[in-house]
C-alpha positions, 0 to 999 in steps of 0.5 A: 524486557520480556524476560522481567514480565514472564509469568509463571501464573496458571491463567497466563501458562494456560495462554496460547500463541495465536495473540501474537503477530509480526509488529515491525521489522527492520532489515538493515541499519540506517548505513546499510548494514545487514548486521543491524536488523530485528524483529519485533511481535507483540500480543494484547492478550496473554499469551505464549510461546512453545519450543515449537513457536518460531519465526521463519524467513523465506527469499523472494521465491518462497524459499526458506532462508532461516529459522529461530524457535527462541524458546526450549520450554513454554513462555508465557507473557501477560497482555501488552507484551513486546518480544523483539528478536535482534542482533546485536548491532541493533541494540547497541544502534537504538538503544535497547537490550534484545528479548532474543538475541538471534534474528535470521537472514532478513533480503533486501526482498524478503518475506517473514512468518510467525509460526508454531509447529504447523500452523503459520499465524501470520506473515509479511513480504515487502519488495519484489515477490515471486512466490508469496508465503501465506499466512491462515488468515491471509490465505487469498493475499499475495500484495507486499509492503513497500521495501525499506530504505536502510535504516527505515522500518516497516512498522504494522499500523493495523491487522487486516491480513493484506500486507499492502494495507496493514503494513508501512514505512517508519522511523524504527521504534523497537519495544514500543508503539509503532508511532514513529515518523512516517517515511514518504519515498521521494518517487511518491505523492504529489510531489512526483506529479509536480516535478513531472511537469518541468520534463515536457512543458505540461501540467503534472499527469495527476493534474491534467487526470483530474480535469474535467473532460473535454466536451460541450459542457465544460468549454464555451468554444464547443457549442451546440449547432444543432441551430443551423437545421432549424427554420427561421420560423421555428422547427426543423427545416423542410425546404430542401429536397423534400425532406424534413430537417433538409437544407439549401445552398446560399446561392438558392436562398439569395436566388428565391429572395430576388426573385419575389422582390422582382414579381413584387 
């Protein structure tokens, strides 16, 4: 537990808050329940939090939601630390006692920011957003994560500030390694190209994408007549109407022919 790691040392008092970052969040329990829900940070440095440091929750619209600044006086933790804000409900559901036992309001569509007193250090959307809340390093992204099932976690896995690319779905692992396992949707993947071909015959969309295109290189039935300009003799035709590449009927050909059988 975070309250068991507290450090009262000056090298770690002296610490700041900007180590931290958002590291998974869960928004309802695996029945839907908006009461089971937390929010996990973490920092590989020493680190703090200051009466001022909180986590803010806006609706889709950018729209503040709810609050919680846990700490009334400087706390400080040393490196490889994790505090997880959660209700109740949470703890009992996966088996862990709550470093903070408040979490705000967390939508269906929502987004979540670390901040201390102006400076937002980092954030996360995930569903439909309409009005995206940034963060200081990710000033210039408005992509969102994919969101969660009940019960699933959207677990960071690196720390890019794109929401799209930093953040995925995941077996919830409160107070530990975001190694938990993956959660594919079943409208995702490969999958979803294989079921779409019992709906019209075809092959999956994402097989025929990938088939080569449809020209002379790639289908035997599409050759080359460029031969049928070319004289008997080699080189372009000039035997009909005095013009280089030219042609005649058949009629004409068989015409000629029977008449030099006949002077011979």
């Amino acid at each position: 537990m975070l309250t068991a790691r507290v450090a009262a040392a000056g090298r770690v008092a002296a610490a700041g808050v900007g180590d931290w970052h958002l590291n998974e969040v869960l928004t309802a329990g695996p029945n839907g329940d908006p009461a089971v829900r937390f929010v996990e940070l973490y920092t590989a440095a020493d680190a703090c939090w200051f009466p001022s440091t909180r986590v803010d929750a806006y609706d889709r619209d950018g729209h503040s939601i709810g609050s919680v600044a846990p700490f009334a006086s400087t706390t400080c933790v040393p490196a490889d630390s994790y505090l997880v804000l959660a209700t109740p409900a949470a703890g009992q559901a996966y088996g862990f006692t709550p470093d903070v036992a408040m979490v705000p309001a967390l939508p269906a569509d929502g987004q979540l920011c670390f901040a201390s007193s102006t400076t937002i250090y980092d954030c996360v959307r995930w569903g439909s957003i309409a009005t995206p809340v940034h963060d200081f390093l990710g000033a210039d992204d408005d992509s969102s994560a994919a969101a969660p099932p009940p019960g699933v976690a959207l677990a960071r896995t690196q720390i890019t500030h794109v929401v799209s690319a930093d953040w995925a779905l995941m077996t919830p692992t409160p107070r530990a390694p975001n190694d938990g396992t993956p959660w594919i949707p079943p409208d995702a993947g490969i999958d979803a190209a294989i079921a779409d071909a019992g709906a019209d015959g075809g092959p999956p969309d994402a097989i025929v994408d990938a088939r080569p295109p449809a020209d002379a290189r790639f289908f035997a039935d599409a050759h080359n007549h460029a031969y049928l300009d070319l004289d008997p003799g080699g080189g372009a035709c000039t035997c009909g109407g005095g013009r280089p590449g030219g042609t005649i009927s058949i009629a004409a050909a068989i015409a000629w022919i029977f008449f030099r059988r006949r002077r011979s």
